[in-house]
C-alpha positions in Angstrom: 94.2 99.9 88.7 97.0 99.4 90.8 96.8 102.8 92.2 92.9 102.3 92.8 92.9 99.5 95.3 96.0 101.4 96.8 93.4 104.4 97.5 90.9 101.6 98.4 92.9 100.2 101.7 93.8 97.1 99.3 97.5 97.3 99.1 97.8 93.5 98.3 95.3 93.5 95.2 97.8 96.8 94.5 100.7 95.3 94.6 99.5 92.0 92.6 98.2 94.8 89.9 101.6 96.8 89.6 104.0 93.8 89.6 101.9 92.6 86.2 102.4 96.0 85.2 105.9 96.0 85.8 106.4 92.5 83.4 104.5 93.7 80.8 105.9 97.5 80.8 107.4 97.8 77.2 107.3 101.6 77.4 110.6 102.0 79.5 110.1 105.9 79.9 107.1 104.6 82.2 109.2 102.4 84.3 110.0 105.0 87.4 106.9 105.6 87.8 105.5 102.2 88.3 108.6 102.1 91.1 107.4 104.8 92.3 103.7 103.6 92.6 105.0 100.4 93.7 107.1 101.8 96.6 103.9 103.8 98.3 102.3 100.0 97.8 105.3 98.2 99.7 105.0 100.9 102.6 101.3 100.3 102.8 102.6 97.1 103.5 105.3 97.8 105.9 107.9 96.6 103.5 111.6 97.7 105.1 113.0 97.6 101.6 110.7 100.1 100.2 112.8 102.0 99.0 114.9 100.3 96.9 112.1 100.7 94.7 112.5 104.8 95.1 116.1 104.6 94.3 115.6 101.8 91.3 112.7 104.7 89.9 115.3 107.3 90.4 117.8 105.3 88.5 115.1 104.8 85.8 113.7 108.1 85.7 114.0 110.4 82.2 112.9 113.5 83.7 115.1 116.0 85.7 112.0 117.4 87.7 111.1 113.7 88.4 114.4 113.0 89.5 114.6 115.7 91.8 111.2 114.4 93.1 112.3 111.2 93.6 115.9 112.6 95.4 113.0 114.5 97.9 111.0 111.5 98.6 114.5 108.8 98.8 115.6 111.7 101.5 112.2 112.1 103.4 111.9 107.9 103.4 115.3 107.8 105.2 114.3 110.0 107.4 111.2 108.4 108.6 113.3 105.4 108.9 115.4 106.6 110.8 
């Protein structure tokens, strides 16, 4: 749902949607990608500390090809930051 009203220019209802994801998540291998989703929600919303959610998904991740992924995206953030 979450993801939903982030394609639907709502990234407030988005980001109320993944947070009660995140406290309900009991599937941990799941948990990076909810960071993940949640860090394209926080830039929506202009967050500067986006992404610590990319490196807390990258910290959480399971999966080499995700990780790599999520090394990509943590570089290309910093440089658009920067």
């Amino acid at each position: 749902m979450a993801r939903s009203r982030l394609a639907q220019g709502d990234p407030i209802a988005a980001k109320e949607w993944v947070e009660r994801a995140l406290s309900k998540l009991k599937a941990e291998r799941f948990r990076s990608e909810f960071l993940e989703l949640r860090f394209d929600i926080r830039r929506a919303l202009l967050d500067e500390d986006a992404i610590d959610d990319l490196k807390a998904a990258l910290e959480a991740s399971q999966k080499d090809v995700e990780r790599s992924r999520l090394e990509l995206r943590i570089q290309d953030a910093r440089e658009i930051d920067s």
